[in-house]
Gaussian input, Z-matrix of N, CA and C with variables (Angstrom, degrees):
# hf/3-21g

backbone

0 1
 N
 C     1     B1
 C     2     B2     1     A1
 N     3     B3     2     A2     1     D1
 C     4     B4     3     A3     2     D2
 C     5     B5     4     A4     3     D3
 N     6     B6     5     A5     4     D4
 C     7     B7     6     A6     5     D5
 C     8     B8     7     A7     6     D6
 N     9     B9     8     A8     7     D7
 C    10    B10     9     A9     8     D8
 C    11    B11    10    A10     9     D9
 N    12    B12    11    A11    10    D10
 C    13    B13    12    A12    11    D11
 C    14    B14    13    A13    12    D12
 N    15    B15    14    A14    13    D13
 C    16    B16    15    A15    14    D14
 C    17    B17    16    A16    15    D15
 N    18    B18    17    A17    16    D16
 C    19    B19    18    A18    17    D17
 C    20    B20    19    A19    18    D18
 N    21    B21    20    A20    19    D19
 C    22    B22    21    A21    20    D20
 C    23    B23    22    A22    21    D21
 N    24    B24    23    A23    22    D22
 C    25    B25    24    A24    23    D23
 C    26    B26    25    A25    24    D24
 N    27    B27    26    A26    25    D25
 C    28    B28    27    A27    26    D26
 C    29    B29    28    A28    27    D27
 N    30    B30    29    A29    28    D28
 C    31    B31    30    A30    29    D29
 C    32    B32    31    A31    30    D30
 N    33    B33    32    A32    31    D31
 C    34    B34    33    A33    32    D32
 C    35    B35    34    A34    33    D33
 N    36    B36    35    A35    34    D34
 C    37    B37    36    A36    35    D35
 C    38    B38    37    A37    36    D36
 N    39    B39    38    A38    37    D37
 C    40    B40    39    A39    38    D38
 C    41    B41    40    A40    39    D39
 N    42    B42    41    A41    40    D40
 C    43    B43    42    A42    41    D41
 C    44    B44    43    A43    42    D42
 N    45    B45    44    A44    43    D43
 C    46    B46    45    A45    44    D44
 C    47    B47    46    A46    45    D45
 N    48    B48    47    A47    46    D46
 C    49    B49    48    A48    47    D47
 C    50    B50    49    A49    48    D48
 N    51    B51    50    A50    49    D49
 C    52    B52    51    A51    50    D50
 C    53    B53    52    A52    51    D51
 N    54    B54    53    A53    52    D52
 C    55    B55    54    A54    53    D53
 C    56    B56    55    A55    54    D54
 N    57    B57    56    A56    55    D55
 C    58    B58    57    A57    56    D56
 C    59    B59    58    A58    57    D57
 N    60    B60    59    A59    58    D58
 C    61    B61    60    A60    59    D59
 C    62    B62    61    A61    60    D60
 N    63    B63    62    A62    61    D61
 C    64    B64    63    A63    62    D62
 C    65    B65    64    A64    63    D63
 N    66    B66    65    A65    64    D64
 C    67    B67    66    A66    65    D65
 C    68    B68    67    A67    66    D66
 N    69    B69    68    A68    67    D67
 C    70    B70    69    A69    68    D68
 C    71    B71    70    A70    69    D69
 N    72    B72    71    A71    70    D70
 C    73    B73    72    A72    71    D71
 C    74    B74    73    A73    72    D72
 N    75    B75    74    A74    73    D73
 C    76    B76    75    A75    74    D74
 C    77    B77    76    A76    75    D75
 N    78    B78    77    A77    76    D76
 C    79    B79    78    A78    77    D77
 C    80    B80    79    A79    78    D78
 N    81    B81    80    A80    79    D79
 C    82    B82    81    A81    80    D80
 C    83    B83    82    A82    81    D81
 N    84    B84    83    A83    82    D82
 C    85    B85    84    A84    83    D83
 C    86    B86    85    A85    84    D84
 N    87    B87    86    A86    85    D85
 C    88    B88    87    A87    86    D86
 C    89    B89    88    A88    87    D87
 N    90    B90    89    A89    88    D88
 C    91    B91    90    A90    89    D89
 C    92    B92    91    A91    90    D90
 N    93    B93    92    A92    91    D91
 C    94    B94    93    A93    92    D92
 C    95    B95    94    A94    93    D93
 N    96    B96    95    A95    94    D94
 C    97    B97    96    A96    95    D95
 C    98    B98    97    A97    96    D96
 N    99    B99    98    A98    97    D97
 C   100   B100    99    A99    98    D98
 C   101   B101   100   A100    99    D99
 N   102   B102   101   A101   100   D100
 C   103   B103   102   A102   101   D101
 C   104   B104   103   A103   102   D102
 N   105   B105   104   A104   103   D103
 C   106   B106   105   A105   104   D104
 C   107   B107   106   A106   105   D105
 N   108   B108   107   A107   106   D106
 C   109   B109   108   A108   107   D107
 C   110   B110   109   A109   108   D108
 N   111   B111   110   A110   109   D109
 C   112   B112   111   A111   110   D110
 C   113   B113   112   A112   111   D111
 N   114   B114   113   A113   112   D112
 C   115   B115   114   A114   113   D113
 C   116   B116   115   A115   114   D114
 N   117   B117   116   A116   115   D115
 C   118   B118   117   A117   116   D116
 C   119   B119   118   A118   117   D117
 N   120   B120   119   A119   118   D118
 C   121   B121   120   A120   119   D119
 C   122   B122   121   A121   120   D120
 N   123   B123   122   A122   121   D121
 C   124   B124   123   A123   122   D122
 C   125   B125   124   A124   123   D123
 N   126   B126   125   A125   124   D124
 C   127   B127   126   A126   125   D125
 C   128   B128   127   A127   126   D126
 N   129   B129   128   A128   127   D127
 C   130   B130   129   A129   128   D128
 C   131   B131   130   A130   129   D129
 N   132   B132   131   A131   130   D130
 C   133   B133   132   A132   131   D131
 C   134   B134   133   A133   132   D132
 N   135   B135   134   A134   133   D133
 C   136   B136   135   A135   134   D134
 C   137   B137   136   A136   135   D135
 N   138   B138   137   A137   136   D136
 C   139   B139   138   A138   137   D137
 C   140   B140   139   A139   138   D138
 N   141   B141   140   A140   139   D139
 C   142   B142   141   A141   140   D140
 C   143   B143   142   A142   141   D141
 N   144   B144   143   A143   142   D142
 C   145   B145   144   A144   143   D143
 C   146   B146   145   A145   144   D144
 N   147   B147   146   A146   145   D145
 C   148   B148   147   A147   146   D146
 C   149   B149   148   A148   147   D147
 N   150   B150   149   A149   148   D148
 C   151   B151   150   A150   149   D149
 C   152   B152   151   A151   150   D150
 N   153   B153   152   A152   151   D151
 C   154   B154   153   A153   152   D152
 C   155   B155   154   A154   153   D153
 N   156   B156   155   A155   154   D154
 C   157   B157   156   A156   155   D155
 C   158   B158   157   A157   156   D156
 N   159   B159   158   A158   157   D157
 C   160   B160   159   A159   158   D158
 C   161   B161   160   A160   159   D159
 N   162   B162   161   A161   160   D160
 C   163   B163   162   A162   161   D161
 C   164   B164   163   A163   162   D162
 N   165   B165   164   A164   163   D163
 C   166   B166   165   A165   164   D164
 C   167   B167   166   A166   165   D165
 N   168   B168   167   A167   166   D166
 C   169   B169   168   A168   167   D167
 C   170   B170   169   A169   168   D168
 N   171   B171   170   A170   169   D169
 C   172   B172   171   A171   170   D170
 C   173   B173   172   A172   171   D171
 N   174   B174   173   A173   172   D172
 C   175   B175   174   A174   173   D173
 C   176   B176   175   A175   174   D174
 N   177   B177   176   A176   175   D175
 C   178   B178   177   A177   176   D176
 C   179   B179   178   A178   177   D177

   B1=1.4434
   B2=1.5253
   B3=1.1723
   B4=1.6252
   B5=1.5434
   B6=1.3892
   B7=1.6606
   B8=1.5929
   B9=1.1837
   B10=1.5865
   B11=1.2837
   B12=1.8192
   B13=1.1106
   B14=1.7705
   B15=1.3428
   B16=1.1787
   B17=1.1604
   B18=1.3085
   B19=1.5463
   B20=1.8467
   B21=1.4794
   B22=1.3580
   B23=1.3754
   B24=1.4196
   B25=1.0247
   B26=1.6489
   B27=1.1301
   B28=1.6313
   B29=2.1025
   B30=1.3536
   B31=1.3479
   B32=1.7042
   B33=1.5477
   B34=1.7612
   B35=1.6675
   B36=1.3257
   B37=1.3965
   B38=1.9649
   B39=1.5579
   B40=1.2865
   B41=1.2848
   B42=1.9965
   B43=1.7946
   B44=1.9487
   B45=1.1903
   B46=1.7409
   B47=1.6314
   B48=1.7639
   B49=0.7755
   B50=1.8169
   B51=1.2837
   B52=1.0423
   B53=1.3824
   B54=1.6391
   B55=1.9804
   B56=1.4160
   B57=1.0971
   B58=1.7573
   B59=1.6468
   B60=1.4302
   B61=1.7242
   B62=1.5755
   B63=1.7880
   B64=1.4873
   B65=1.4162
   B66=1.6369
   B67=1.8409
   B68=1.4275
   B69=1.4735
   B70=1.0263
   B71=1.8478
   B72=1.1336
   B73=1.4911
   B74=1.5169
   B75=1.3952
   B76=1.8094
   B77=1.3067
   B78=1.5657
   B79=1.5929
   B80=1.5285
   B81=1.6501
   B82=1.3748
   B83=1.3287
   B84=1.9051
   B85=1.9454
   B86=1.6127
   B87=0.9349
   B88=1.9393
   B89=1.6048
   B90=1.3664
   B91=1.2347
   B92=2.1039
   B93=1.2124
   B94=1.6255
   B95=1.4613
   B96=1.4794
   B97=1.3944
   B98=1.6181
   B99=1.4434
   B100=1.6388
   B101=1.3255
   B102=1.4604
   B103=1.6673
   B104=1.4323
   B105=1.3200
   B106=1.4389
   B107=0.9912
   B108=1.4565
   B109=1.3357
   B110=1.7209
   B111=1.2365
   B112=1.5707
   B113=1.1968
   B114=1.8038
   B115=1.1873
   B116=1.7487
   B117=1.6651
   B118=1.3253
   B119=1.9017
   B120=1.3363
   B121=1.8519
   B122=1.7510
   B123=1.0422
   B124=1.8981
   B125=1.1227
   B126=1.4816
   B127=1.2824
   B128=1.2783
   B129=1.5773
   B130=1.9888
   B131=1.3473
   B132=1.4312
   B133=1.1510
   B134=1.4545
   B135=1.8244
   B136=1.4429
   B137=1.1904
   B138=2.1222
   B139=1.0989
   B140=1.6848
   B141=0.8083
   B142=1.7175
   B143=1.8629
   B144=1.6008
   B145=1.4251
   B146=1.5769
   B147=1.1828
   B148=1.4458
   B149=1.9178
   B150=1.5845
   B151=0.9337
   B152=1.6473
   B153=1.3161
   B154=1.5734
   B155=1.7267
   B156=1.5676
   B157=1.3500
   B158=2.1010
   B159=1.3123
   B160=0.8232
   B161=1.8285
   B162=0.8191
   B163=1.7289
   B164=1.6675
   B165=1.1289
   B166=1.5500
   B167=1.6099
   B168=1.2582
   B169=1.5002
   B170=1.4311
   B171=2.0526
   B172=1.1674
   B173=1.8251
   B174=1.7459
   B175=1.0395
   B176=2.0393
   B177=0.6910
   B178=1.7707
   B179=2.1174
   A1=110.83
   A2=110.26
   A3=119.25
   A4=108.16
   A5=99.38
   A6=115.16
   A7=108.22
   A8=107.07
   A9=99.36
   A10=117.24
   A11=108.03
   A12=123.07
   A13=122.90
   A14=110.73
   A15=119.14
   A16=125.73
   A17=108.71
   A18=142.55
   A19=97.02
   A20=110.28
   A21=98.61
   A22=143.05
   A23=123.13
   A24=122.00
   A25=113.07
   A26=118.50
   A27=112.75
   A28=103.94
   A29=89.42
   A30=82.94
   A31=128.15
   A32=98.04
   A33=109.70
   A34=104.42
   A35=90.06
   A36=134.69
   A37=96.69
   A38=116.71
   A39=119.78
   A40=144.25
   A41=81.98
   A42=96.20
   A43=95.12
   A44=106.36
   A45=112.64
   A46=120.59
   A47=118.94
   A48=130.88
   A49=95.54
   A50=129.37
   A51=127.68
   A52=149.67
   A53=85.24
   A54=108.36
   A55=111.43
   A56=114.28
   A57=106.44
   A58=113.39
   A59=83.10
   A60=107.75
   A61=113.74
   A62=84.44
   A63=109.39
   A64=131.71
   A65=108.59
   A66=98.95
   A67=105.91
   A68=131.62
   A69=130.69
   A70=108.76
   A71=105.95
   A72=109.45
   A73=112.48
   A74=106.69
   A75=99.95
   A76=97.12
   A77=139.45
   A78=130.47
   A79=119.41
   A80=91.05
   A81=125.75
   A82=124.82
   A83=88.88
   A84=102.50
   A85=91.14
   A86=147.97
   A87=109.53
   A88=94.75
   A89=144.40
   A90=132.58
   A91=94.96
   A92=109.06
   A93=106.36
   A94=101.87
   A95=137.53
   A96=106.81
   A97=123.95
   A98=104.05
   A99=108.60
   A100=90.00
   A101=157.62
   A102=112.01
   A103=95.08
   A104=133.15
   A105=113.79
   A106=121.56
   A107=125.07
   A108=141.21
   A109=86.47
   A110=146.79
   A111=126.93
   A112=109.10
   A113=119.14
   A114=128.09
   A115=108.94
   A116=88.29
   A117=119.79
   A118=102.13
   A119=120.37
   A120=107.91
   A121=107.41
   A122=92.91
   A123=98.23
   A124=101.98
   A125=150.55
   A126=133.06
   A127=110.96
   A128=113.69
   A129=114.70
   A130=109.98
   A131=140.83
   A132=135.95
   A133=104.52
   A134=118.34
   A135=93.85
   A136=162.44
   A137=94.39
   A138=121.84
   A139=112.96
   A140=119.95
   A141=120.08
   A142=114.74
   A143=84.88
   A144=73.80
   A145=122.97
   A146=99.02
   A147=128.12
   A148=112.44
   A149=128.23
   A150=143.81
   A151=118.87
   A152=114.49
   A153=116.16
   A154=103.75
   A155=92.29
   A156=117.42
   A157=74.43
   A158=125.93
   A159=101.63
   A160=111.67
   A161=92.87
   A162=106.84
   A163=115.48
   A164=106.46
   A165=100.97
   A166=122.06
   A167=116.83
   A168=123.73
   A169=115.76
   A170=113.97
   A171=99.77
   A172=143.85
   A173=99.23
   A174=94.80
   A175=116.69
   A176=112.30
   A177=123.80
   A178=79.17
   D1=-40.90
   D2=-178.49
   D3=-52.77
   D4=-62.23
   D5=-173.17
   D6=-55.43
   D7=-15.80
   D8=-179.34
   D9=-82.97
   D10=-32.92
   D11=166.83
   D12=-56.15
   D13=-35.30
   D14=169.33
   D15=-58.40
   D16=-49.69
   D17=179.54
   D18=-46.75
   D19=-84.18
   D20=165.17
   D21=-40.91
   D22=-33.23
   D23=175.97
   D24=-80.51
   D25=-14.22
   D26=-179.84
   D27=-87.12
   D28=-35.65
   D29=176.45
   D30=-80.96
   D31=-29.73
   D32=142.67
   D33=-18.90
   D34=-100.04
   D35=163.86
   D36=1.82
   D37=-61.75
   D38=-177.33
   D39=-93.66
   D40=-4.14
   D41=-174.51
   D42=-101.16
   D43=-49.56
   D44=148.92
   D45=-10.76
   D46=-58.73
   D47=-149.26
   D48=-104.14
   D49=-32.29
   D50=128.55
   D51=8.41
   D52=-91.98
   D53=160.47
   D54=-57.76
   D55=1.81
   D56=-173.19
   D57=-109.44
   D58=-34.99
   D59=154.54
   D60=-16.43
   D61=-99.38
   D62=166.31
   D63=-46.52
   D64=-43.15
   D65=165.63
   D66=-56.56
   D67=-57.20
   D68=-165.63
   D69=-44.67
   D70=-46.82
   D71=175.40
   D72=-55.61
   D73=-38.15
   D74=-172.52
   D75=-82.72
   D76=18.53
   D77=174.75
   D78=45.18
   D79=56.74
   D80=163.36
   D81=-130.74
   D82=60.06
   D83=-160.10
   D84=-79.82
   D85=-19.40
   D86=178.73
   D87=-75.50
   D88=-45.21
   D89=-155.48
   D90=-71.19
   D91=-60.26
   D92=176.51
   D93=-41.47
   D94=-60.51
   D95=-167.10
   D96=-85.46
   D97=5.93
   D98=156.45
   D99=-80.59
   D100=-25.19
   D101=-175.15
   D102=-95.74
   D103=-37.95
   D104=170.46
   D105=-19.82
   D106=-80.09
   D107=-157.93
   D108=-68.52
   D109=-53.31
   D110=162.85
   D111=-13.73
   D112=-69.68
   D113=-141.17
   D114=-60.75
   D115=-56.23
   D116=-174.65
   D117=-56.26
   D118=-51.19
   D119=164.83
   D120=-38.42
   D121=-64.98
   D122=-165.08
   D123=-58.53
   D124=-42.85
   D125=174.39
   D126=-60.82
   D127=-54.87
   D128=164.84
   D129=-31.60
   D130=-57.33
   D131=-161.71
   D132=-68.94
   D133=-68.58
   D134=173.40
   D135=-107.07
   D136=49.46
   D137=156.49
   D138=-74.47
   D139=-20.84
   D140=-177.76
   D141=-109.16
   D142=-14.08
   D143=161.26
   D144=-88.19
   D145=-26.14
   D146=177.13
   D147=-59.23
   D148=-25.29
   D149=174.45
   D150=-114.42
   D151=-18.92
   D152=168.92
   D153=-74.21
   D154=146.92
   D155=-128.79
   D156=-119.02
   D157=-44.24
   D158=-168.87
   D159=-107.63
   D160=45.85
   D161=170.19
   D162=-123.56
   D163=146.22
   D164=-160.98
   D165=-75.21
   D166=7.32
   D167=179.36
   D168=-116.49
   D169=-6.71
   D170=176.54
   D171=-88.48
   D172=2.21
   D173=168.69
   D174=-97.78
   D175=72.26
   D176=-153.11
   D177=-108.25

């Protein structure tokens, strides 16, 4: 169940980071680096969830 949760959030995490891509291309840089910095939280998050030791999915 966890891993699925992960699962979504990294790909969140890449389709997010994506869309920011492309705004950024249409020169709609304040809205692209609000989803960056989206993208970039959600990968932060489950990078540490991914290494916390006392939560039940991080030694996987």
């Amino acid at each position: 169940m966890f891993d699925t949760h992960r699962r979504r959030l990294r790909r969140g995490g890449a389709g997010v980071g994506a869309l920011a891509a492309v705004i950024w291309y249409a020169d709609a840089t304040e809205v692209a680096l609000g989803l960056a910095v989206v993208a970039a939280l959600a990968l932060l998050v489950d990078s540490k969830l991914t290494e916390s030791t006392w939560l039940p999915w991080g030694d996987e």
